[in-house]
N, C-alpha and C positions, 0 to 999 in steps of 0.2 A: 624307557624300558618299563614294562608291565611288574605289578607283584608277580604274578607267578612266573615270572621270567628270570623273576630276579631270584626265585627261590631254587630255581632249577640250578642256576649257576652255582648256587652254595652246595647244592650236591656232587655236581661233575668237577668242582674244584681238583679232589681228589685223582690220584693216578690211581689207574685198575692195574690188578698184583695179577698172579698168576694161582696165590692160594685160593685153596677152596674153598666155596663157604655154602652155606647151606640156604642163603637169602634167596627167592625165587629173585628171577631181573625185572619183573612187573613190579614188586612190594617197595613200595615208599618208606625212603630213609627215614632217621629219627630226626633232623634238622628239615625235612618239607612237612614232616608231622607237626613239628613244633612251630614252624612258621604257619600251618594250617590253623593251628591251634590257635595261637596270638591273632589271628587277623579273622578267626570267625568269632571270637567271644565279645560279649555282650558289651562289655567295658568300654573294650576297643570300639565298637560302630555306634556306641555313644558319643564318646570323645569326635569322633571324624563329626560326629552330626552337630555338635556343638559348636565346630569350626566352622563346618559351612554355612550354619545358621550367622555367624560372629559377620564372617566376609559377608553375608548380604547384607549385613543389618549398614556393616562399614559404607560399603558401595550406598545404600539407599540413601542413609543422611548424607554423603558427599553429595550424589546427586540433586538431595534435598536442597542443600544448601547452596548449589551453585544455579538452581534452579531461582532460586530468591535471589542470588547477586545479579544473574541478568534481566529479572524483572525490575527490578533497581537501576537498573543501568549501569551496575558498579561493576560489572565483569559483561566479557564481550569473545567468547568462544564459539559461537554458532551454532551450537548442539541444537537450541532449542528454537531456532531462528522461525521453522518453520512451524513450529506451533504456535506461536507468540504473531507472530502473521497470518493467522486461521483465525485467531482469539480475536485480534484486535480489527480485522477484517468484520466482523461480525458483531461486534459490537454498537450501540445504536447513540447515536452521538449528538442526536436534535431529534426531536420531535416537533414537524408545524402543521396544525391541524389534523394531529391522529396520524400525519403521512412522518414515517421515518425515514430520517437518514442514519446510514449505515459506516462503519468507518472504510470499509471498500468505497467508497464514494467519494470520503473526504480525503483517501489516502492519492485516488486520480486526482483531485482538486489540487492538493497539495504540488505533485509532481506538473502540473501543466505550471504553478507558479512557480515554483525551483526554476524549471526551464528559461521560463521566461528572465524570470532572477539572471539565472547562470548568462541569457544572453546580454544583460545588463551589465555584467562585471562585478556582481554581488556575492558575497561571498555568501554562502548558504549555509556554511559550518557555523554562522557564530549562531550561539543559543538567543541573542534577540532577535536576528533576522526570523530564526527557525520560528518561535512564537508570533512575531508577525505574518509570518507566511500563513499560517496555522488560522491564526485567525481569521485571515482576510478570505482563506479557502471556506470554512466554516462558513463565514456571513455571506457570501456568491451562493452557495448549497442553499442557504437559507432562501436568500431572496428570489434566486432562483425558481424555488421550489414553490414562494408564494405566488408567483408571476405566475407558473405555469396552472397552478390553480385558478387563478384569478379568468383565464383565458379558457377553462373547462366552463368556469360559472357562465363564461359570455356564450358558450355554443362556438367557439372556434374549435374548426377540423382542418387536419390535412390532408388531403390527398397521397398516395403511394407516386404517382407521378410523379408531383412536388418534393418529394423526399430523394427522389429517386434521382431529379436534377439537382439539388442541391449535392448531392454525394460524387455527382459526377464532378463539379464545379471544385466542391474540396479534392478529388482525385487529380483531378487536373491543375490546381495549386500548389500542390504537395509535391508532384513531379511523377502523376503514374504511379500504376494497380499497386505493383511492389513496395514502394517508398510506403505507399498508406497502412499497405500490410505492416508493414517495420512498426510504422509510427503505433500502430492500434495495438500491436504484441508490446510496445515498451508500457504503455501504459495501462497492461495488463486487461484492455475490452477483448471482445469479440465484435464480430460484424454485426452482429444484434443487436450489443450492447452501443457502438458506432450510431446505426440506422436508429435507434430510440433517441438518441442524442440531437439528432438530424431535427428527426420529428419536434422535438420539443422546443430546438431552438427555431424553427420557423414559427412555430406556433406563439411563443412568444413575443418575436418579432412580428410579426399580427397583430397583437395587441399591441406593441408598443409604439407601431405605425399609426393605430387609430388614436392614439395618447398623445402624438405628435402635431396628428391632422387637428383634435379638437384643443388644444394650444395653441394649433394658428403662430406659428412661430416664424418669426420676421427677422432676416438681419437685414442692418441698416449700413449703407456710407459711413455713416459717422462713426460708427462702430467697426467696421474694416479699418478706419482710418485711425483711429484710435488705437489700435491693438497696435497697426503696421507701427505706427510713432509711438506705442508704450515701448515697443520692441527695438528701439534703435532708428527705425525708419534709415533715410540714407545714410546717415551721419556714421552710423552702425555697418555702412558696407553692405547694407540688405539687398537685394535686385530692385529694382524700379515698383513701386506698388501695384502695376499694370500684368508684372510676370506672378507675382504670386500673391491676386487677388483672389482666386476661387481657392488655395489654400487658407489664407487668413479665413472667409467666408465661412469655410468646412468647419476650422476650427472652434470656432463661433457657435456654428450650429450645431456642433457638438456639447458644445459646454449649456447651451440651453436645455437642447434634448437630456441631458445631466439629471439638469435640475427639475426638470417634468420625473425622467423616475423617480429622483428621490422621494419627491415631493408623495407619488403614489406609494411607493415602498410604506414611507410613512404612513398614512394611510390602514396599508394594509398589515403593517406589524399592531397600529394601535388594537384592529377590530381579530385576530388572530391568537390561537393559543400556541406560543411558542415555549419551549423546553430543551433547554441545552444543557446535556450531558457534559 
């Protein structure tokens, strides 16, 4: 109900008489007078302005303060979820060689390793996984990022062709157009952001092909044979070494190929300026 609604009431309260009176019917009673009165003086719209100044000041340090407990992690209401995800989106989180990384970058890193995590049976909640994961996303972004440098200094390019087969090949992995769509909106890209991604992993893989080739990297017999027998060999119930010799082999030349990045990573962290936020 309005003040002046409410002051009307206190007039009509009364029953109208039949005596006469000499009031015109327009002229305002002494009780809307006197409520006029009270609620236009100065006093009065002080006080009112003293109250609402009190409720914002109340409201602003609440907010103040709840705003500090979710940056703390000590409170977890969502209010501010989406700023604190703009902030931390944007923030720069390495620098290697002038080139930065952003925490939108490492937040994707992150969640391609949770995934993978969650496919393993890991529990992702516990706070050591979480800083391992953290980490290991970070140092990929890193190394990454020196690789793909490392491969502008050589004059590797790629072609839109090249890029453009590669994305078929992941389309076609993933299970079709839509499935890929799904996958690029969970992890918050664009088709752009996708197609960049394309590029830089071939281009990498370029160089890391010529890094292989000038390794000259050899498995041997004895080393299939070794692995197969570290592994149990028959004894162990394995299949015959004959069924999964171009696996053991792969394995192998993986773990060499391993060791050719590291070996450059090193390398190129020595001669590099790196800066981690």
């Amino acid at each position: 109900m309005s003040e002046n609604e409410s002051g009307k009431q206190s007039t009509t309260a009364v029953e109208q008489t039949d005596e006469p009176t000499n009031k015109l019917p327009d002229e305002p009673s002494k009780v809307e007078a006197t409520y006029d009165a009270v609620e236009s003086s100065p006093q009065k719209k002080s006080k009112v302005g003293l109250y609402i100044a009190a409720i914002v000041i109340v409201v602003m340090t609440l907010l103040i303060v709840l705003f500090m407990l979710e940056k703390e992690g000590r409170s977890s209401t969502g209010i501010f979820d989406a700023y604190f995800a703009t902030q931390e989106n944007s923030i720069v989180v390495a620098v290697v060689n002038g080139e930065e990384i952003t925490g939108s970058d490492l937040n994707t890193s992150i969640q391609q390793f949770n995934q993978a995590a969650v496919a393993q049976g890991i529990d992702t909640s516990s706070p050591e996984v979480v800083t391992d994961i953290r980490s290991q996303a970070l140092d990929v972004l890193v190394n990454t990022t020196l690789l793909k440098q490392a491969a502008q200094e050589q004059g590797i390019e790629i072609s839109a062709e090249e890029t453009a087969q590669r994305l078929e090949t992941i389309q076609a992995d993933i299970g079709g157009a839509e499935a890929l769509q799904a996958r690029i909106a969970e992890l918050g890209l664009t088709q752009a952001d996708l197609e960049e991604d394309i590029k830089e992993e071939i281009v990498i893989q370029t160089l890391l092909d010529t890094l292989f080739a000038e390794a000259e990297i050899v498995v041997t017999d004895e080393e299939i044979q070794g692995v197969y027998d570290a592994a149990g060999g028959a004894d162990a119930n394995l299949p015959p070494l004959e069924e999964v010799r171009d696996q053991v082999e792969a394995q192998i030349r993986s773990s060499k190929e391993q060791e050719v990045i590291d070996a450059y990573l090193s390398t190129l962290k020595a001669e590099a300026e790196i800066q981690i936020n």
